[in-house]
C-alpha positions as CSV (number, residue, x, y, z in Angstrom):
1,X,-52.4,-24.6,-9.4
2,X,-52.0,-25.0,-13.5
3,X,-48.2,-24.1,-12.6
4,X,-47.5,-26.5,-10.0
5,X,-49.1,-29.5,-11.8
6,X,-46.9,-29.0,-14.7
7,X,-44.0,-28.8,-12.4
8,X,-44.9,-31.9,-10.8
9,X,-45.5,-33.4,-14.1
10,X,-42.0,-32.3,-15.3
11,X,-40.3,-33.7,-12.5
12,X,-42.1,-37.0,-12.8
13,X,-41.0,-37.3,-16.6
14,X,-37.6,-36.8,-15.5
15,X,-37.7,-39.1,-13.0
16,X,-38.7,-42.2,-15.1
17,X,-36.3,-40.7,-17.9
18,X,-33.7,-41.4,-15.3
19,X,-35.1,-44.8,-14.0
20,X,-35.4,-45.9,-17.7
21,X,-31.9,-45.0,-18.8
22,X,-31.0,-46.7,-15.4
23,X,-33.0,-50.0,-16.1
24,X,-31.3,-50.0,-19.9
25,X,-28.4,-50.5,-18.9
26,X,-28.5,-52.8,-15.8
27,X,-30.5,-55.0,-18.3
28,X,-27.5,-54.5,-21.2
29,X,-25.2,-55.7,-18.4
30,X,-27.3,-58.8,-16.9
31,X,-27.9,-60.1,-21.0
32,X,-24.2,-59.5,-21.7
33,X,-23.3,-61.8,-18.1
34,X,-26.4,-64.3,-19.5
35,X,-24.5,-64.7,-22.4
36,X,-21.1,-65.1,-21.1
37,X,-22.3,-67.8,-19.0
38,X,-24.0,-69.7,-21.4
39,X,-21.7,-69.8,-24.1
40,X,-19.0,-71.2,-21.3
41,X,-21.5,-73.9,-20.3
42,X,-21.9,-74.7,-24.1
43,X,-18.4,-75.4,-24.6
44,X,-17.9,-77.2,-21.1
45,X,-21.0,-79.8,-22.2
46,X,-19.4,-80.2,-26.0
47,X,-17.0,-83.3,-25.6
48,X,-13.5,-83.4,-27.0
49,X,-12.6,-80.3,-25.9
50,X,-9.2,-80.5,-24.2
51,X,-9.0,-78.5,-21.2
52,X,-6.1,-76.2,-22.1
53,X,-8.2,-75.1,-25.0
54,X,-10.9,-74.6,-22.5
55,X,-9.1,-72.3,-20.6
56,X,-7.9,-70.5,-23.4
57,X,-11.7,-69.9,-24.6
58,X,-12.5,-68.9,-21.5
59,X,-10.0,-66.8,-20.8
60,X,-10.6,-64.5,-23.8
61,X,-14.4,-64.3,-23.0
62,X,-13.1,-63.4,-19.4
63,X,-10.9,-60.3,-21.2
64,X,-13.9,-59.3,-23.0
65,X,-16.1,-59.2,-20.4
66,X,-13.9,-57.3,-18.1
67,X,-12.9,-54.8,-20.6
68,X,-16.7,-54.1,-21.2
69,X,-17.0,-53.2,-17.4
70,X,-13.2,-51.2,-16.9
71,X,-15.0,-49.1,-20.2
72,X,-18.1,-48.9,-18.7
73,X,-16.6,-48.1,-15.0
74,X,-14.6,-45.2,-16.6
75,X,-17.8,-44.1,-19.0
76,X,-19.6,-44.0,-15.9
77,X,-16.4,-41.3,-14.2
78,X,-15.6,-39.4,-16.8
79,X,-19.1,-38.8,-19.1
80,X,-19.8,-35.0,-18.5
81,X,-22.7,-33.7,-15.8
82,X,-24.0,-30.3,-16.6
83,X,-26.1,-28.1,-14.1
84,X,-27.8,-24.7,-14.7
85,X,-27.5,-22.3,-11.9
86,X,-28.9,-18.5,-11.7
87,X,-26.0,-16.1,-12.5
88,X,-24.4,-13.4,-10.0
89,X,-26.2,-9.7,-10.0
90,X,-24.6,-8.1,-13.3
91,X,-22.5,-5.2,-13.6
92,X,-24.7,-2.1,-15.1
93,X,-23.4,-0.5,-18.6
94,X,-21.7,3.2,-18.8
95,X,-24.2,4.0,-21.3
96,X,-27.0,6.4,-20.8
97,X,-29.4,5.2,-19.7
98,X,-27.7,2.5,-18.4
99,X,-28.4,-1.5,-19.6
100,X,-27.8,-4.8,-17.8
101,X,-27.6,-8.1,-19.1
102,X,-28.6,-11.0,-16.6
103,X,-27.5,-14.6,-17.3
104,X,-27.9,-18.3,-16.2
105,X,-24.5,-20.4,-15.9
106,X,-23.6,-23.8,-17.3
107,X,-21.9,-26.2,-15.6
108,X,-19.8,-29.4,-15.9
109,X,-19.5,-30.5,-12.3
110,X,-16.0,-32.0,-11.6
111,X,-15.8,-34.6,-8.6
112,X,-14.8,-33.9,-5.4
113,X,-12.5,-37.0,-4.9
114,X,-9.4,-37.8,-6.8
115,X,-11.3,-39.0,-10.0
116,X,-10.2,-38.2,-13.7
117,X,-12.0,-34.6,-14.7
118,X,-14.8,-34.9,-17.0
119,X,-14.9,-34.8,-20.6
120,X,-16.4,-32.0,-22.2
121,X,-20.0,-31.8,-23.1
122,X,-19.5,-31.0,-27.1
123,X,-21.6,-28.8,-29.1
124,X,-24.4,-27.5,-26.4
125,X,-27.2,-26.2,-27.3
126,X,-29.9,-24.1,-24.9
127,X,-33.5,-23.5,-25.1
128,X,-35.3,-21.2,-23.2
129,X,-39.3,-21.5,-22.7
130,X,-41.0,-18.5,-20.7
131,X,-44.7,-19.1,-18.9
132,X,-46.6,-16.5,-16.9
133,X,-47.7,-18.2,-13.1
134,X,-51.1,-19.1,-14.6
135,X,-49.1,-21.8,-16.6
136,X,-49.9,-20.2,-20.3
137,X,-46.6,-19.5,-22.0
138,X,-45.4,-15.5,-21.9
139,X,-43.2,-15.5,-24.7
140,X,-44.9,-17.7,-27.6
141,X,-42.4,-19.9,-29.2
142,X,-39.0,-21.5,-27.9
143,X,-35.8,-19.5,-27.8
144,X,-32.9,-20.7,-29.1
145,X,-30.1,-19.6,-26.2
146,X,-27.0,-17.5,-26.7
147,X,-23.9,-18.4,-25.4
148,X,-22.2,-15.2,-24.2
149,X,-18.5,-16.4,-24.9
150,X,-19.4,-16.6,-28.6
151,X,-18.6,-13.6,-30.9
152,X,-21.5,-11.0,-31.2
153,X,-23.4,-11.6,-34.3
154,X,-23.0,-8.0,-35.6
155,X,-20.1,-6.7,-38.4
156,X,-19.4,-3.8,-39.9
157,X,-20.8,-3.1,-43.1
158,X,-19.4,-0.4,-45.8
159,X,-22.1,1.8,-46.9
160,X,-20.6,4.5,-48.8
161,X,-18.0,7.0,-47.0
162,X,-19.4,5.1,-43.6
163,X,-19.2,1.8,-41.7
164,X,-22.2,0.7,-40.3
165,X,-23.1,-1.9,-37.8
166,X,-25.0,-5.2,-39.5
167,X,-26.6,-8.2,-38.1
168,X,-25.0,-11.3,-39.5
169,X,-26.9,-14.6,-39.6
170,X,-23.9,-16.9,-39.6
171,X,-22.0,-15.5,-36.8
172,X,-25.8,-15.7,-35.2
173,X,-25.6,-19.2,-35.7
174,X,-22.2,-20.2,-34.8
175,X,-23.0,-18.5,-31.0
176,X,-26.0,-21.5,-30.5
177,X,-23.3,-23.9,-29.8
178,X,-20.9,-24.6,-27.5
179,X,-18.6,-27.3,-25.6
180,X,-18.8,-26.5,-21.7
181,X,-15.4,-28.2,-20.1
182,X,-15.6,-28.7,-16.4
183,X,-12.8,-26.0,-16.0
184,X,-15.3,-23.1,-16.8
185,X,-18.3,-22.1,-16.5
186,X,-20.6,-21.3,-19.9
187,X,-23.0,-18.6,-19.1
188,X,-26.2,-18.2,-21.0
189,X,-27.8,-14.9,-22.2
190,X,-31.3,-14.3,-20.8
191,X,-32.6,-11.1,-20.0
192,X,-31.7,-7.0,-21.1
193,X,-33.3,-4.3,-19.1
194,X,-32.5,-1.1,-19.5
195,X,-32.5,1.9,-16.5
196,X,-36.0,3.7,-16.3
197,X,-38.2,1.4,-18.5
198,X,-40.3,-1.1,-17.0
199,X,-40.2,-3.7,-19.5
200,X,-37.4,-5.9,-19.9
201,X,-37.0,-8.3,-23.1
202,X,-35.9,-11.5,-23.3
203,X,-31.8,-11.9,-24.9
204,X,-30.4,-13.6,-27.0
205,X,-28.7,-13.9,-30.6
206,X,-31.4,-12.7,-32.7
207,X,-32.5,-9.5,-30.2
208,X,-28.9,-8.2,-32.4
209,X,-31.2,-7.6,-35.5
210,X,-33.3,-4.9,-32.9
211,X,-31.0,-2.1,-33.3
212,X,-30.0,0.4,-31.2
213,X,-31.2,-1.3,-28.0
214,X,-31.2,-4.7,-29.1
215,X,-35.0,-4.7,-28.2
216,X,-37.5,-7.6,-29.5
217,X,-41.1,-6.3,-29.4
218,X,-42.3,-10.2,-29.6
219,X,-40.1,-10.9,-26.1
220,X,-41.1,-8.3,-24.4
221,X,-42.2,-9.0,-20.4
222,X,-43.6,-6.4,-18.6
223,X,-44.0,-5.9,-14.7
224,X,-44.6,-9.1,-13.0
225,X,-42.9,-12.7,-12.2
226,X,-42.7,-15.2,-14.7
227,X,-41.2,-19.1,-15.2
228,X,-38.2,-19.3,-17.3
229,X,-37.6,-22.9,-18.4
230,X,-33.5,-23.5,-20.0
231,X,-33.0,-26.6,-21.2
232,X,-29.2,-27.5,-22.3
233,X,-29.2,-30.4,-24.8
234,X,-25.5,-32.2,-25.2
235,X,-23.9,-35.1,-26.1
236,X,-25.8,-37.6,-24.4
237,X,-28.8,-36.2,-23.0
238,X,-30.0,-32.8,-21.4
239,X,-30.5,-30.9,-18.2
240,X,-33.7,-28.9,-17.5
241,X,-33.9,-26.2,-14.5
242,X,-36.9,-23.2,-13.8
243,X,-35.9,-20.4,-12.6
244,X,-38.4,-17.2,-11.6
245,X,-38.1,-14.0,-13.0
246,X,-39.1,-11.1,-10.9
247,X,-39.3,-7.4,-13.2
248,X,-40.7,-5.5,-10.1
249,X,-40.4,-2.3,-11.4
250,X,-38.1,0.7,-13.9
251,X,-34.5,-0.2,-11.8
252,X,-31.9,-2.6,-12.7
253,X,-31.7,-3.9,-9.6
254,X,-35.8,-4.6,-9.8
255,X,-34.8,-7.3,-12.3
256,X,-33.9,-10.5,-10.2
257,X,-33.6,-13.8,-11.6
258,X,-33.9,-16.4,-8.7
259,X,-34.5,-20.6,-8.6
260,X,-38.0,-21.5,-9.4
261,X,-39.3,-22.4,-6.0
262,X,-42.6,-24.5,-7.1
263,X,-45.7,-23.8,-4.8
């Protein structure tokens, strides 16, 4: 019940987020048209204006004001539209045992008529928040996401005769940000499970300073379904989307990440 509210709750805030944004700016448009209009009635009611100066004022408030909606009309087209979808089943590792990663995937929808594409979101950042089904959070703090195009944060280190493998903090980083183009998709890291263990852990950047298995005790989930809550912040605003996370049992293919299906 604690779960549901908090989904209806989040929904709601989304809702008037939109319906404010929304009310903004048809109340940016109706002031900028108040305005317009009055200053035209102002120079109509002054005397000694000749009418082919009139008509020159007007005209250049008339360019202004439909330059403000062709830029707005095109903002409108063209601003990027991200959506967060569960990724496909993954492909197990050669190793032994055998890992999996499984992933979310970014989008930036295109149109489906003849419309310009969509400009890239820049410099995305994710956030991923994970809450057992009673509503109390699983994993205690916010996870910064990983995008899984960006480099590994790991180098190789010289330690006498031998190299060895190191975790490196600005190549960590560097793989929190990203622009998604509405060409291709931008999948997110989320899970790691590994064949025969029934815990999985939580993914991302920092798990690379948990060698060998790239295992952080603090994200550990164990058998059960939880709520996984991404949030993908861009240029000029965010999209939020649940998904479940099933770990049923010690198989890779007992890990399913599905949409959140609110009760």
């Amino acid at each position: 019940m604690q779960s549901s509210a908090q989904e209806k709750l989040r929904q709601y805030q989304e809702r008037k987020r939109r319906a404010d944004r929304n009310l903004r700016i048809a109340t940016e448009v109706m002031l900028g048209f108040l305005l317009f209009v009055c200053i035209i009635e102002s120079y109509v009611s002054i005397g000694g204006i000749q009418d082919s100066q009139l008509g020159i004022i007007a005209g250049f408030l008339l360019g202004i004001v439909a330059s403000s909606i062709a830029w707005f009309v095109s903002e409108l087209i063209v601003r990027p539209t991200l959506d967060i979808i569960a990724g496909p089943p993954p492909e197990p590792s050669s190793g032994n045992p055998p890992w999996a990663f499984y992933h979310v995937i970014v989008q930036n929808k295109s149109w489906r008529w003849a419309w310009p594409g969509r400009r890239p979101a820049w410099s995305c950042r994710a956030t991923i928040d994970v809450f057992r089904n009673t509503g109390d959070r699983a994993i205690d703090n916010e996870i910064q996401g990983r995008w899984i195009s960006q480099p590994e944060p790991r180098i190789l280190v010289g330690v006498g005769n031998q190299l060895v493998e190191s975790f490196n903090f600005a190549l960590a980083m560097q793989g929190r940000t990203i622009d998604v183009h509405s060409h291709f998709n931008e999948p997110i890291s989320i899970g790691l499970k590994y064949e025969g263990e029934t815990d999985c852990y939580l993914f991302t950047n920092e798990s690379y300073g948990f060698p060998p298995k790239s295992q952080n005790p603090d994200w550990r989930l164990g058998p059960g379904s939880y709520r996984v809550h991404v949030t993908v912040f861009y240029e000029r605003g965010r999209v939020e989307k649940d998904f479940e996370l099933r770990n049923e049992g010690p198989r890779l293919n007992d890990f399913h990440l599905l949409p959140w299906l609110p009760t």
